[in-house]
C-alpha positions, 0 to 999 in steps of 0.5 A: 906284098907292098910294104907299109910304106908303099902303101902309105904312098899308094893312099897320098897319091889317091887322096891327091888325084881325089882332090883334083878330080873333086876340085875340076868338077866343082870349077865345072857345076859352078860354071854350069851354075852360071851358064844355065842362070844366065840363060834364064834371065838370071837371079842372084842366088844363081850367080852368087852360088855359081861363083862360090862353086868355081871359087872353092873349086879353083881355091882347092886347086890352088891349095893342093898345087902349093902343097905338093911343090 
């Protein structure tokens, strides 16, 4: 049976392993964002709302790799 501090560990781990995932598939749907409004003749709504996605995604990247060096 896994002590309260093992558990706590466990919990961090999760939540970090989340962030990346969530994070990589934010960069990817802002990528596609771009790629399909590019395909269709473009629209600023597309490429605004595309950068946004692969900003948040890379700026939680990059929040989560300084906390946890």
């Amino acid at each position: 049976m896994p002590n309260a501090r093992g558990c706590v560990g466990d919990s961090v781990r999760l939540y970090r392993v989340a962030v990346v995932v969530f994070s990589l598939a934010f960069v990817g749907i802002g990528c596609a964002l771009l790629v399909r409004t590019a395909v269709e003749g473009g629209g600023v709504v597309g490429f605004l709302l595309g950068a946004l996605f692969i900003a948040l995604g890379a700026g939680r990247l990059t929040l989560e790799r300084r906390r946890a060096g």
